[in-house]
C-alpha positions in Angstrom: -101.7 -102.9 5.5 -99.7 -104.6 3.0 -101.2 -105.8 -0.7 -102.1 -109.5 -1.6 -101.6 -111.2 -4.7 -104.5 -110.7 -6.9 -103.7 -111.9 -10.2 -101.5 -112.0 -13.5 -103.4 -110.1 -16.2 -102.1 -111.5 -19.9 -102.9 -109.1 -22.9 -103.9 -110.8 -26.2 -105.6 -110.7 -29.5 -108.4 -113.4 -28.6 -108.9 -113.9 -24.7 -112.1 -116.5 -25.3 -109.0 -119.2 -27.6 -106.5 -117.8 -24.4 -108.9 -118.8 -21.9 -109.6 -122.3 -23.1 -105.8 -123.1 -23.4 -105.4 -121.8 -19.6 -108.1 -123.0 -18.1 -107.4 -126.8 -18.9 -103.5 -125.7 -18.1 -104.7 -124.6 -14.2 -107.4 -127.6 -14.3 -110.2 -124.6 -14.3 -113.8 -125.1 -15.7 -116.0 -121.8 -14.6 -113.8 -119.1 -16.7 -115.6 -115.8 -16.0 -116.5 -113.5 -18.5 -116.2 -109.5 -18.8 -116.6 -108.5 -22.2 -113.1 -108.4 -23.4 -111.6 -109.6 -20.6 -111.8 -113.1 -19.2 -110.8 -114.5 -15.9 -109.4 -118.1 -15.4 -109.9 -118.4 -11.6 -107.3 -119.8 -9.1 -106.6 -123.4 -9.0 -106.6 -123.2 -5.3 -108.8 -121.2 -3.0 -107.1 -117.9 -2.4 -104.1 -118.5 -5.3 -103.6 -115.8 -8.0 -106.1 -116.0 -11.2 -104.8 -115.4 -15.0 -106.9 -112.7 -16.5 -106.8 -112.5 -20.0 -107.6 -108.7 -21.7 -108.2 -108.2 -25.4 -105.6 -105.9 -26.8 -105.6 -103.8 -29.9 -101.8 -103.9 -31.0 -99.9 -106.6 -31.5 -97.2 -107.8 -29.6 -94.3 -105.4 -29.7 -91.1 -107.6 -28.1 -90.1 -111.3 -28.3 -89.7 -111.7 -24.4 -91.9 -111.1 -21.7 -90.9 -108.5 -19.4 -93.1 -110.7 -16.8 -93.9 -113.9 -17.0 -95.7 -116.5 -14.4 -93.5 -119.5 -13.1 -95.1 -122.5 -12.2 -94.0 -126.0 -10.2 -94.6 -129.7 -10.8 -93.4 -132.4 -9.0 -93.5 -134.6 -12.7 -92.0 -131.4 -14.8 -91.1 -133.3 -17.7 -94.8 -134.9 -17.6 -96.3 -131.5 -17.2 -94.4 -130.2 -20.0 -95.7 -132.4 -22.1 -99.2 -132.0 -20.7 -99.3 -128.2 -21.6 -97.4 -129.1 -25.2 -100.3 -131.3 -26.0 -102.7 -128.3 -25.0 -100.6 -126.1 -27.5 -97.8 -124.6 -25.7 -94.9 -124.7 -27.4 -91.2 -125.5 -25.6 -89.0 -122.8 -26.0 -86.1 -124.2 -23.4 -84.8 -125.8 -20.8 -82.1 -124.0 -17.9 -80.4 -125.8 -15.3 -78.9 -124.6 -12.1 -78.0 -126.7 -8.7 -80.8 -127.7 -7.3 -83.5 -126.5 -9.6 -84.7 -127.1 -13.2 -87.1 -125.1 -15.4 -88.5 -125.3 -18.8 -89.5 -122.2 -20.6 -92.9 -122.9 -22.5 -95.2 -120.4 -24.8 -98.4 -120.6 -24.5 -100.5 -119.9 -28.4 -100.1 -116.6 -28.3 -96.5 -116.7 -27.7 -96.4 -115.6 -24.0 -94.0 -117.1 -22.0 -94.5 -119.2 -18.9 -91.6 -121.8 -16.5 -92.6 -125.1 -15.1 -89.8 -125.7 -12.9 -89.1 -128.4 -10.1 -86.5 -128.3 -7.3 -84.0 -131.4 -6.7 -83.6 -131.8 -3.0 
């Protein structure tokens, strides 16, 4: 048996302001809630959910050991998209064949769009 992709669980200081910024980001309406921890279901039936779990301390490092990478077909358009929901754009790398941009969302945690060129 091998393991499935679940999830990305985010920790933060308010999962409820988290949860609306991600759920309009993934296009997500029914946000499930647990308490302190919130649940922006998958997109797409069977993709990986963002969980978002209330946390006591604050955040102790300026980069993410992990973060989630997504793709758009339109990245520059989807960058603005998510900037307009109040992530803020840290970057933007460049390698043959593939762009990304490096985003926060308002907490600070970091997140890719990227798109692929051929």
């Amino acid at each position: 048996m091998t393991i499935q992709m679940g999830g990305v669980t985010i920790d933060c200081a308010d999962p409820a302001e988290l949860a609306e910024f991600w759920s309009k980001a993934l296009g997500v309406a029914d946000v499930q809630h647990y308490g302190d921890y919130l649940l922006v279901p998958a997109p797409t039936e069977g993709g990986p959910y963002v969980a978002l779990q209330k946390v006591p301390e604050e955040r102790a490092a300026a980069k993410n050991r992990v973060h989630i990478d997504f793709r758009a077909d339109d990245r520059p358009a989807e960058v603005a998209r998510l900037v307009g929901l109040g992530a803020t754009e840290v970057e933007e790398h460049t390698v043959p064949g593939m762009v990304w941009t490096v985003l926060r969302d308002p907490e600070g945690n970091e997140f890719c769009v990227g798109s692929f060129d051929g």
